[in-house]
N, C-alpha and C positions, 0 to 999 in steps of 0.2 A: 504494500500500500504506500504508495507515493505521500511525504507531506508537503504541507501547502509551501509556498515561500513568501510569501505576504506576511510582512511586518506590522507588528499592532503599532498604534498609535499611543504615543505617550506625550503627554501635556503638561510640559515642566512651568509651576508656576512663575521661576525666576524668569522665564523667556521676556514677561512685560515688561521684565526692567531695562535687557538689551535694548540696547538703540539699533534700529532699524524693524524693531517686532511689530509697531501699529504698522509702517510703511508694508508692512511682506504680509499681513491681516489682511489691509484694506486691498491693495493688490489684488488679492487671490480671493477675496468676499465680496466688490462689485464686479468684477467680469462679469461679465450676461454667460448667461445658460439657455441652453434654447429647449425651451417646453413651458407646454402652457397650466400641467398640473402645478400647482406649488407647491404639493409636497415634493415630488418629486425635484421640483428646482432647489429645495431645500435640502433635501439628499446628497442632488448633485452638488451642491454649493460644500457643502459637509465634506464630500468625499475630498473633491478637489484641493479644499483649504487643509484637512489632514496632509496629503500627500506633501505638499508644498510645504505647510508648517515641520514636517519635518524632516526634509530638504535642508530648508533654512537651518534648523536645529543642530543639522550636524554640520553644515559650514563655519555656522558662527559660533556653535559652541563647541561640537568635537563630543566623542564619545567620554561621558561625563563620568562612569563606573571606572574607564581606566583614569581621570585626572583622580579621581577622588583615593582611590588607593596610591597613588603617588604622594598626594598630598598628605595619605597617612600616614606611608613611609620615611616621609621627610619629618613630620611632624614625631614621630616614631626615636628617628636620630636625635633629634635637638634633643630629646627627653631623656638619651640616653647618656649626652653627652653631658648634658645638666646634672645628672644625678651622677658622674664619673667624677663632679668634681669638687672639690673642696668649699665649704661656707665659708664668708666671710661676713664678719662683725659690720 
C-alpha cells in the first residue's frame, strides 16, 4: 500500500510576526478563484493559501525542529561550561 506524500499543514503562530507574513496572506487570499459556489471558492481559497503559506514558511523560516535542537545544543554548552567553572564573590 503506497503512502500519501502530501504534507499536513502546520500554522506556526510566530509567522504574524515575520515581516513579509500579511504581504504573502493577502497575496494568496485575494487572487480570484473561479467558481460561482462559495463554499467551494472558500475551499479553494483554503487550499491555495495553505500551500503557499507554507512555501513561505520554509523560505523564510527554514525547518524550525532542526534550529530549535541546535539552539538546544548551544544552549546545552554554555551551561556546561558555566557550571565547569569556578564562582566568584
Amino acid at each position: 500500500m503506497a503512502t500519501s506524500s502530501k504534507c499536513r499543514f502546520h500554522f506556526e503562530s510566530f509567522w504574524t510576526k515575520v515581516p513579509g507574513f500579511i504581504d504573502a496572506f493577502k497575496q494568496n487570499w485575494e487572487a480570484l478563484v473561479q467558481s460561482i459556489c462559495a463554499v467551494e471558492r472558500f475551499s479553494l481559497k483554503l487550499q491555495r493559501l495553505s500551500k503557499a503559506l507554507q512555501k513561505w514558511g520554509q523560505r523564510k523560516v527554514g525547518n524550525m525542529k532542526i534550529k530549535l535542537e541546535m539552539a538546544k545544543e548551544i544552549l546545552h554548552r554554555f551551561e556546561i561550561e558555566r557550571d565547569s567553572r569556578d564562582l566568584t564573590e
